[in-house]
OpenMM code with the backbone's topology and positions (N, CA, C; nanometers):
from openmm import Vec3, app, unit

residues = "UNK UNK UNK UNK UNK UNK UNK UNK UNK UNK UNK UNK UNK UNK UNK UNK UNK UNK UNK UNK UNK UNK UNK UNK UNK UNK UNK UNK UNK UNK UNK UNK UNK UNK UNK UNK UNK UNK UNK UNK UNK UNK UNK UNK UNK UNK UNK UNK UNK UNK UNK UNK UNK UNK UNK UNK UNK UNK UNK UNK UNK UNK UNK UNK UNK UNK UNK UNK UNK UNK UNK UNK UNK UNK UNK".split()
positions = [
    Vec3(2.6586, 1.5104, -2.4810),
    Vec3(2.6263, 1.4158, -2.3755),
    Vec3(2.4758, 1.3895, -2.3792),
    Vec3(2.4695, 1.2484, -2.3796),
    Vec3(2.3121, 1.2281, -2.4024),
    Vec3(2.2508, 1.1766, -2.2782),
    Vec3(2.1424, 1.2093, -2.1997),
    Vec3(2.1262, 1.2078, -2.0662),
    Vec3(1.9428, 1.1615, -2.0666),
    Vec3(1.8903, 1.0464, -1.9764),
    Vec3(1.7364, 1.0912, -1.9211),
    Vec3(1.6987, 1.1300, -1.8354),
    Vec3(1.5487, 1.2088, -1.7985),
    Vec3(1.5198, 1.3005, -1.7487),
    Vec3(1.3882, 1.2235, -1.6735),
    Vec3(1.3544, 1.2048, -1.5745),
    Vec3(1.2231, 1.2062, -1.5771),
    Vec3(1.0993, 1.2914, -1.4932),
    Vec3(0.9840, 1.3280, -1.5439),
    Vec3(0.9510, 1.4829, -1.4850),
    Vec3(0.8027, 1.4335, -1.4674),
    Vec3(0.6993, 1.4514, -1.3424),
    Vec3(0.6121, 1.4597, -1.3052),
    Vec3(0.5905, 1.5963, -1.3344),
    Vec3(0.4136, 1.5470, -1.4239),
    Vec3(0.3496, 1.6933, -1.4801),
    Vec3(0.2408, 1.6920, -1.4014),
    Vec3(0.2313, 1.8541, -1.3865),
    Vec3(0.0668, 1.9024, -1.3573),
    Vec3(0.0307, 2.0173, -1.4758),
    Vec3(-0.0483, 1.9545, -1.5532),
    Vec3(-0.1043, 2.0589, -1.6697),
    Vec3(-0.2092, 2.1314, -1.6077),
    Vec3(-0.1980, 2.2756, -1.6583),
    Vec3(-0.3405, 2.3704, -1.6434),
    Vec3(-0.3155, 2.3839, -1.5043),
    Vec3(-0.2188, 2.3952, -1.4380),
    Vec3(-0.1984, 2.4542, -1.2751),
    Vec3(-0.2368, 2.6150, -1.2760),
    Vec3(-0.2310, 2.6769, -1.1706),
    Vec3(-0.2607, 2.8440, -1.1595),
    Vec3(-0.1455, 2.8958, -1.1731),
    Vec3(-0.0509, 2.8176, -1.1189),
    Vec3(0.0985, 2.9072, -1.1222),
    Vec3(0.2208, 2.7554, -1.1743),
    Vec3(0.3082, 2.8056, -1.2292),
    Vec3(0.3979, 2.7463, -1.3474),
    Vec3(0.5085, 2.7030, -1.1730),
    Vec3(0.5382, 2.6177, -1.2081),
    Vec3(0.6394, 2.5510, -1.0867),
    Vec3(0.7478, 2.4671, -1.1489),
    Vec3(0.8812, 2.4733, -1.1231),
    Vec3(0.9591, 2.3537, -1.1531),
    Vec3(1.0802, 2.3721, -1.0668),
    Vec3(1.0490, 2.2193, -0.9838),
    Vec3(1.1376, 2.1801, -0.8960),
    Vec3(1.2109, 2.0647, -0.8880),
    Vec3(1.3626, 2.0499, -0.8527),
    Vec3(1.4215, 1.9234, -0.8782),
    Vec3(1.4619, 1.8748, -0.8001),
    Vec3(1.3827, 1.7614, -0.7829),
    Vec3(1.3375, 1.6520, -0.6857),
    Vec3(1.4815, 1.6069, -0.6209),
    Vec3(1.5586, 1.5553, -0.7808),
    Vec3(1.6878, 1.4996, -0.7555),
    Vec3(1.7758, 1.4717, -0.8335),
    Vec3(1.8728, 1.4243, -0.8679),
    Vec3(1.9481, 1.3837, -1.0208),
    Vec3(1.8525, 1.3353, -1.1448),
    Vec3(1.8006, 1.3822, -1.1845),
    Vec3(1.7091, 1.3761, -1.3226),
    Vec3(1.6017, 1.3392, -1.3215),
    Vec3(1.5581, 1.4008, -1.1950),
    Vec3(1.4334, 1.4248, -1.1321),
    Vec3(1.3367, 1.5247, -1.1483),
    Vec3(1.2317, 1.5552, -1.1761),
    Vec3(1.1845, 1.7239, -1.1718),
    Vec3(0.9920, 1.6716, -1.2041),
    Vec3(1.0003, 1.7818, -1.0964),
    Vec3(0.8537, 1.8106, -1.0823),
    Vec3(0.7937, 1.9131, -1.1619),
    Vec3(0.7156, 1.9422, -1.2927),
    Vec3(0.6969, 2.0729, -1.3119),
    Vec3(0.5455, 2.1098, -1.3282),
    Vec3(0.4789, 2.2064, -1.2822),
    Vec3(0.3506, 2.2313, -1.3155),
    Vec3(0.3719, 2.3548, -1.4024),
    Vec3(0.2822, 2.3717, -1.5226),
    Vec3(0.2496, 2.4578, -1.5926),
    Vec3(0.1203, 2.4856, -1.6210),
    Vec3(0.1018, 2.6280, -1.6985),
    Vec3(-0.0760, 2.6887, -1.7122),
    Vec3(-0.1008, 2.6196, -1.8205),
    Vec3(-0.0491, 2.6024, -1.9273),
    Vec3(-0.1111, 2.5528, -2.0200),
    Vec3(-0.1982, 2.4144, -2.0006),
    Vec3(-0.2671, 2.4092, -2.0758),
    Vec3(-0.3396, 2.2766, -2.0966),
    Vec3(-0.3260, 2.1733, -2.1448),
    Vec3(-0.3290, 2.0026, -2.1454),
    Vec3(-0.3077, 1.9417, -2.1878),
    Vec3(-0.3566, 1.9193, -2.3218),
    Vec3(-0.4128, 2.0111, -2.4000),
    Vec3(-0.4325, 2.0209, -2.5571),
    Vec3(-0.3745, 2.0331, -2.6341),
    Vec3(-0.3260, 1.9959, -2.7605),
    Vec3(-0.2593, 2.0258, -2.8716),
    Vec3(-0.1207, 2.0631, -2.8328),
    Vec3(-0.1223, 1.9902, -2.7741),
    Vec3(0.0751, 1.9501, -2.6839),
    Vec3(0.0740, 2.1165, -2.6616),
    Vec3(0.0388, 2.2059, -2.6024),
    Vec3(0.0657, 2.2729, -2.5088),
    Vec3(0.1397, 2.2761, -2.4005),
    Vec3(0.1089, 2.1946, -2.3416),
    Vec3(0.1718, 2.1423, -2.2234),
    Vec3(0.3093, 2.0857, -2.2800),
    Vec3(0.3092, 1.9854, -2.2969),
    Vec3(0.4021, 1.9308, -2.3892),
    Vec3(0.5617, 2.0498, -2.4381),
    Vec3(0.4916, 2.1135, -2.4851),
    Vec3(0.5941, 2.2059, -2.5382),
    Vec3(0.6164, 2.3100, -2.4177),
    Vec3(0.5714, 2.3611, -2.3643),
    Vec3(0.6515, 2.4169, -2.2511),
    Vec3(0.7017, 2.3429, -2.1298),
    Vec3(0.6505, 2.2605, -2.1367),
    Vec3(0.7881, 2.1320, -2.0580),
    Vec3(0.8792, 2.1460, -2.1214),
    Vec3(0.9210, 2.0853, -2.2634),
    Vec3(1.0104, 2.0760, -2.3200),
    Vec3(1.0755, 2.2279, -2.2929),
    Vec3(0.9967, 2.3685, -2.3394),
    Vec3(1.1331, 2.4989, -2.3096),
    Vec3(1.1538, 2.5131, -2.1935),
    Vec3(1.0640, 2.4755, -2.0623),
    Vec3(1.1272, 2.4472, -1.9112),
    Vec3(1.2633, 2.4129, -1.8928),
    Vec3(1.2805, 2.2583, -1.9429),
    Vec3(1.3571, 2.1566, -1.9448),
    Vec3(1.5045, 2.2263, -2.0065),
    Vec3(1.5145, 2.2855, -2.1213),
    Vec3(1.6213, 2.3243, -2.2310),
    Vec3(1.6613, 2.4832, -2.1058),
    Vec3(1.5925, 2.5634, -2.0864),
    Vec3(1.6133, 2.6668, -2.0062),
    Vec3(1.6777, 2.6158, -1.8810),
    Vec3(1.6789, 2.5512, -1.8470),
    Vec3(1.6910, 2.4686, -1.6890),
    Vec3(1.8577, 2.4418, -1.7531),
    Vec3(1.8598, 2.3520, -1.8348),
    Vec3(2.0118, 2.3096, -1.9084),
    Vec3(2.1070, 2.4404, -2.0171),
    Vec3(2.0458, 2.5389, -2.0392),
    Vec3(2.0827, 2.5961, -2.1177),
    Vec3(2.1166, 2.5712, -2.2493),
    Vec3(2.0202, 2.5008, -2.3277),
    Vec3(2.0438, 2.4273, -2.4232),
    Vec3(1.9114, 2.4728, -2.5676),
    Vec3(1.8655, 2.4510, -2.6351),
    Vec3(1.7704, 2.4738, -2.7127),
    Vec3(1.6687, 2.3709, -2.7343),
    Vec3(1.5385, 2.4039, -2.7127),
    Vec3(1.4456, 2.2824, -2.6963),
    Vec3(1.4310, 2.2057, -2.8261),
    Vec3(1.5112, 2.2305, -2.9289),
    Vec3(1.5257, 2.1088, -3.0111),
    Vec3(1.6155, 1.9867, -2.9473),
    Vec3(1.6976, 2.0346, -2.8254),
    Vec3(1.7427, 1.9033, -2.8089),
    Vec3(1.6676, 1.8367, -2.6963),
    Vec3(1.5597, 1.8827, -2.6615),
    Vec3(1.4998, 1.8035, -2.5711),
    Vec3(1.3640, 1.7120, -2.6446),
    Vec3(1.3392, 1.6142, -2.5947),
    Vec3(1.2812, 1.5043, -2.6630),
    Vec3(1.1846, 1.4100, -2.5479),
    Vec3(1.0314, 1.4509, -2.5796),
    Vec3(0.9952, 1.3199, -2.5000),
    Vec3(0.9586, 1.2208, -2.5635),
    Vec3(1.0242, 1.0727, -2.4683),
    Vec3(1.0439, 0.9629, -2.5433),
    Vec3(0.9362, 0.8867, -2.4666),
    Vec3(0.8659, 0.9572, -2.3659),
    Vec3(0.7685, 0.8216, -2.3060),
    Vec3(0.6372, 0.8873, -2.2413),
    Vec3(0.5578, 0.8570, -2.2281),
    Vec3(0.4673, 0.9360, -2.1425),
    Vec3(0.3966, 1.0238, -2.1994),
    Vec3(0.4061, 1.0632, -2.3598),
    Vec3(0.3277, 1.1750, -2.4101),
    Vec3(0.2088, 1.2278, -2.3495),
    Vec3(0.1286, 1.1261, -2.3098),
    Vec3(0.0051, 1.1781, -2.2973),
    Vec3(-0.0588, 1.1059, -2.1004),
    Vec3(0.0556, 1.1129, -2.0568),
    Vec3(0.0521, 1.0928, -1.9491),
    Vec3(0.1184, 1.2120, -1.8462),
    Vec3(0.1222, 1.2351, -1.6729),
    Vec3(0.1383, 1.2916, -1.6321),
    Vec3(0.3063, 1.2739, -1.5950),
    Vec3(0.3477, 1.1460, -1.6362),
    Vec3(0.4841, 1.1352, -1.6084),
    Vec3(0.5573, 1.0868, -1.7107),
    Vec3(0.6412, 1.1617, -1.7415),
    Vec3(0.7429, 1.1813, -1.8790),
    Vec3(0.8488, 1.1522, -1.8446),
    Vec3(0.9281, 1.0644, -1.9518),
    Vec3(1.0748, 1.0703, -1.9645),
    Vec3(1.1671, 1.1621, -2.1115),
    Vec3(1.2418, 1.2109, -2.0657),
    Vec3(1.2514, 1.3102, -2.1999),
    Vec3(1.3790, 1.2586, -2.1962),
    Vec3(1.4109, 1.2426, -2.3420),
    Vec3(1.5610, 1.2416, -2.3505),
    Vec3(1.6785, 1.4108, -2.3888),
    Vec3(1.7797, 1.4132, -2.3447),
    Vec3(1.8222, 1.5347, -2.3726),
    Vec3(1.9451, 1.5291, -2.3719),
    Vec3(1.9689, 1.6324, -2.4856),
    Vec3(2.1579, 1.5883, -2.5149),
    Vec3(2.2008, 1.7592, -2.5218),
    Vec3(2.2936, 1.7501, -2.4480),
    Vec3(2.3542, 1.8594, -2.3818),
    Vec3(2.4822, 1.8773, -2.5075),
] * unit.nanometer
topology = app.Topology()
chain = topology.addChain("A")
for resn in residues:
    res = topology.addResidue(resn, chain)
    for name in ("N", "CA", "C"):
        topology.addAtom(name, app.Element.getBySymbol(name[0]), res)
C-alpha cells in the first residue's frame, strides 16, 4: 500500500518529539542537525518505526531542505 505523509520538522531541538497531528499528519522534532541529511534520515527511521516497516521504504519526495516534508511510504 502506497500512502503520503506529511510531517512538520524541527531540526537540532533539545529533546526528539513525534506527534500525530492527524491522518498523515505528524509533527516531529529531532537533535540532529540539519547537515548532511542528518535530520533527514532520522525522520525517515521515525517515520518506518511509527509504521513498522524499514526506512528503505520511506521516501522524501518534497521539502528536502525545508521544514515541511512530504514523504512517500509504502507499507
Amino acid at each position: 500500500m502506497l500512502m503520503f505523509v506529511r510531517v512538520k520538522v524541527q531540526a537540532g531541538a533539545r529533546k526528539e518529539r513525534f506527534a500525530e497531528l492527524g491522518p498523515g499528519k505528524f509533527e516531529i522534532d529531532v537533535k540532529e542537525k540539519a547537515e548532511r541529511n542528518a535530520a533527514n534520515d532520522r525522520i525517515r527511521t521515525l517515520v518506518a518505526r511509527y509504521f513498522s516497516i524499514s526506512p528503505k521504504s520511506v521516501r522524501i519526495v518534497s521539502g528536502h531542505r525545508r521544514g515541511n516534508k512530504t514523504l512517500r511510504v509504502i507499507i
